[in-house]
C-alpha positions in Angstrom: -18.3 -2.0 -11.4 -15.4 -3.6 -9.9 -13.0 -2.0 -8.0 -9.9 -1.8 -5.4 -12.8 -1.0 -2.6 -15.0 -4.1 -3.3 -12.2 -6.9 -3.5 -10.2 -7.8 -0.4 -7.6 -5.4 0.8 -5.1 -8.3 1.3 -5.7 -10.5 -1.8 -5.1 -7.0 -3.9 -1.7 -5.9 -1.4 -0.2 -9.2 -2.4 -0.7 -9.3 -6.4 0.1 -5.5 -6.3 2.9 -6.5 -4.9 4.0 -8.7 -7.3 3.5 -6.9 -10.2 5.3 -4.0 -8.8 8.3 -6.5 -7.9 8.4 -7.9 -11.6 7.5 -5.1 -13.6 8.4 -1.6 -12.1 11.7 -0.8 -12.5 11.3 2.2 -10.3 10.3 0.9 -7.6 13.6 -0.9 -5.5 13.9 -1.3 -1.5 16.3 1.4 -0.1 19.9 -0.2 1.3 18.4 0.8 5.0 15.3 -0.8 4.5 16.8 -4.3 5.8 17.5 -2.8 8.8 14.6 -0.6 9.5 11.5 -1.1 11.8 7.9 -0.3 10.4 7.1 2.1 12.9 7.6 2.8 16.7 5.1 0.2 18.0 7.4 -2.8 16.2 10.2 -4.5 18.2 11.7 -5.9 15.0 12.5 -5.0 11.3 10.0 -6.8 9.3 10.6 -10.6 8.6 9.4 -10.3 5.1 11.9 -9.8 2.5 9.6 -8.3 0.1 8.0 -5.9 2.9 9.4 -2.9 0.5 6.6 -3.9 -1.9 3.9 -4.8 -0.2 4.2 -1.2 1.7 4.4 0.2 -1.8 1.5 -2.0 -2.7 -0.3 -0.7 0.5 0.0 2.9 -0.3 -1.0 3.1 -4.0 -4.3 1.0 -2.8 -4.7 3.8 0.1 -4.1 7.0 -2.2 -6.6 4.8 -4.4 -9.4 4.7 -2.1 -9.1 7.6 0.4 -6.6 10.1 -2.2 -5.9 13.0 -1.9 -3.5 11.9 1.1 -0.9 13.4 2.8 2.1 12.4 4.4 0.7 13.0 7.6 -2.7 11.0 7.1 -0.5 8.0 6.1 1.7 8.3 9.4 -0.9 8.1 11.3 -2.5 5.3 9.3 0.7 3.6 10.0 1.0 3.4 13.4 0.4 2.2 16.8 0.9 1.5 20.4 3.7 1.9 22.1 5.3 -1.0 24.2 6.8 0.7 27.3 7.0 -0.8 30.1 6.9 1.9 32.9 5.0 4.4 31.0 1.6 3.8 30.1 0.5 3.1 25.8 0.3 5.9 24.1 -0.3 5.8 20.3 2.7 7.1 17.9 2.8 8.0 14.4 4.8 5.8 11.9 8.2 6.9 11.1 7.5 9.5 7.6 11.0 8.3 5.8 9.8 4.9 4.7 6.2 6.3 3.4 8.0 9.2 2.2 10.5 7.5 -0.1 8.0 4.5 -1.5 5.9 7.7 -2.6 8.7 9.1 -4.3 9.2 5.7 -6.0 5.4 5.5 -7.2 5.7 8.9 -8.8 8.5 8.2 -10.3 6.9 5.4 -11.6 4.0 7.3 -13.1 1.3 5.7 -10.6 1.2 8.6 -8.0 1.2 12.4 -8.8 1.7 15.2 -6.1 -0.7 18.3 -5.8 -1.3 20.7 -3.7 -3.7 19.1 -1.3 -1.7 15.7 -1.1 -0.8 12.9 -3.0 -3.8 11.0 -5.7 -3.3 8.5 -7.9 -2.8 9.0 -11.6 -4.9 7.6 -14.7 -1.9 4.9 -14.9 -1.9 3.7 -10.9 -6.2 3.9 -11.4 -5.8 1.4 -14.5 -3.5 -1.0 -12.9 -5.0 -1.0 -9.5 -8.5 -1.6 -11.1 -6.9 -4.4 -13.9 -5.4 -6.2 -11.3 -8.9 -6.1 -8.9 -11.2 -7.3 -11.8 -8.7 -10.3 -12.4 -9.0 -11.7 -8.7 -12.3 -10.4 -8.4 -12.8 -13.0 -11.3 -11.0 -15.8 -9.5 -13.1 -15.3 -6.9 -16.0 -15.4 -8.7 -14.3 -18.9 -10.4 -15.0 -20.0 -6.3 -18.2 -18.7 -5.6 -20.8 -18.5 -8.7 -23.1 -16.1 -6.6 -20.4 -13.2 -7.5 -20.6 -13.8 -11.3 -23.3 -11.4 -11.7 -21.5 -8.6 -10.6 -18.7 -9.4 -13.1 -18.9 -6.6 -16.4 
């Protein structure tokens, strides 16, 4: 069966992304997120003007695979390296704000539900993350014929 885990992460981030843009409501870039860095290991604010929904994107397809997720897990998922310059690397966690509040946007949404171990994905999030995976798993089938079988 086709799924989120068999088709490419970032073919699936971007058409997520998309359909969240166009078709959930819900889901709208904070006023601060133009001016906010992705995490502690970034210099910059993200170049992207869309970056809002592709993190969104990014999360539902995480809760997907590896729900139930917490905060925490997805922090740490999120980030990196340090560049200092005297000090040596050390690795940092992502800031929680951003995470937290495009969580709250997918719940509200209907795509992500909270329980007491963490955060999973609902039968609505499960039926659009596996709709939209079975259409580019079929384009990429359109490219290569050996996938075709695999195709329900």
């Amino acid at each position: 069966m086709v799924n989120a885990k068999i088709v490419p992460p970032n073919m699936l981030i971007e058409e997520l992304a998309r359909y969240l843009k166009e078709n959930m409501k819900e889901i709208q870039p904070p006023e601060w997120a133009l001016y906010a860095k992705t995490g502690p290991s970034r210099e910059r604010v993200p170049s992207d003007p869309d970056w809002w929904y592709k993190r969104c994107a990014a999360l539902l397809r995480k809760v997907y695979i590896y729900g139930p997720v917490g905060l925490e897990r997805l922090r740490t998922a999120y980030g990196g390296r340090t560049k200092n310059t005297v000090k040596r690397k050390h690795f940092k966690k992502s800031g929680g704000s951003a995470i937290r509040k495009a969580l709250q946007q997918l719940e509200a949404a209907g795509l992500v539900a909270k329980t007491p171990k963490g955060r999973v994905i609902t039968d609505k999030g499960r039926s659009l993350v596996d709709r939209i995976a079975i259409t580019l798993f079929k384009k990429l089938a359109e490219e290569r014929p050996e996938l075709k079988k695999y195709i329900e």
